[in-house]
C-alpha positions as CSV (number, residue, x, y, z in Angstrom):
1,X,-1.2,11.6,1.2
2,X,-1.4,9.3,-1.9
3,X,-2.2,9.9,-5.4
4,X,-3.4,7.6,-8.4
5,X,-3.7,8.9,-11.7
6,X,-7.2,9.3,-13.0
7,X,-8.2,7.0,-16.1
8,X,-8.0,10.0,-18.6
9,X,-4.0,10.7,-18.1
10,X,-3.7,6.9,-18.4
11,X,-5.3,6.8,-21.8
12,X,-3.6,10.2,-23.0
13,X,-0.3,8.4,-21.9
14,X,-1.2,5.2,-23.7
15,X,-2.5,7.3,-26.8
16,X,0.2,9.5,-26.9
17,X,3.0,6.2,-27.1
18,X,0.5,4.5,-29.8
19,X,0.8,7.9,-31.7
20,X,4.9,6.9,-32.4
21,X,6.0,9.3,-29.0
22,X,8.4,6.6,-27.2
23,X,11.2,7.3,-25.3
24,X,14.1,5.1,-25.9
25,X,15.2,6.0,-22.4
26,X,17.5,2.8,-20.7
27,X,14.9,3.2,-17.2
28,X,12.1,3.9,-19.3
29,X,11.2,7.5,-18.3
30,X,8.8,9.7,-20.6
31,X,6.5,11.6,-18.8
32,X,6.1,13.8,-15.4
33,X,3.3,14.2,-13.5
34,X,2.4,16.9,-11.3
35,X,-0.2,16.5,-8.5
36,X,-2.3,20.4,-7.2
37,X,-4.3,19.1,-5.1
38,X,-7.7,21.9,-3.4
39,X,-10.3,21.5,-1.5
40,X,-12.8,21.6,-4.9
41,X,-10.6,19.7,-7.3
42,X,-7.6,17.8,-7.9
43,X,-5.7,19.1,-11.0
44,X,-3.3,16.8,-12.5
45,X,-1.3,16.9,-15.3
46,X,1.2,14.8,-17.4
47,X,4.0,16.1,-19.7
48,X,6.2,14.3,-22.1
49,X,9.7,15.0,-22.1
50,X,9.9,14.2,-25.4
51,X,8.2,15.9,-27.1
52,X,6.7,18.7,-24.5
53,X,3.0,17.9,-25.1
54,X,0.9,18.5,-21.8
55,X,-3.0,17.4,-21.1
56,X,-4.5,18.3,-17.7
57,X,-7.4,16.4,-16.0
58,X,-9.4,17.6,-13.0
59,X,-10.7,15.2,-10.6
60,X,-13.2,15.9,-8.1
């Protein structure tokens, strides 16, 4: 089983670095992604370990 990150948590992660959020990490790390995936839906979301901010997306 794969998953690919839908083009909403790409943006919100791209947004979110813009916004002055950057981790200053020496591998880069910022955000963690977690996958739920149903029979309906996909749920995934992205949390910076900055700062703690979440957003979800739900892909069918």
């Amino acid at each position: 089983m794969t998953f690919e990150t839908s083009k909403r948590i790409d943006n919100w992660c791209k947004r979110h670095q813009e916004n002055g959020c950057v981790s200053h990490a020496t591998a880069g790390e910022q955000f963690v992604y977690k996958f739920l995936p149903s029979g309906i839906v996909e749920c995934q979301t992205v949390k910076c370990l900055c700062c703690g901010k979440e957003f979800t997306d739900y892909v069918e």
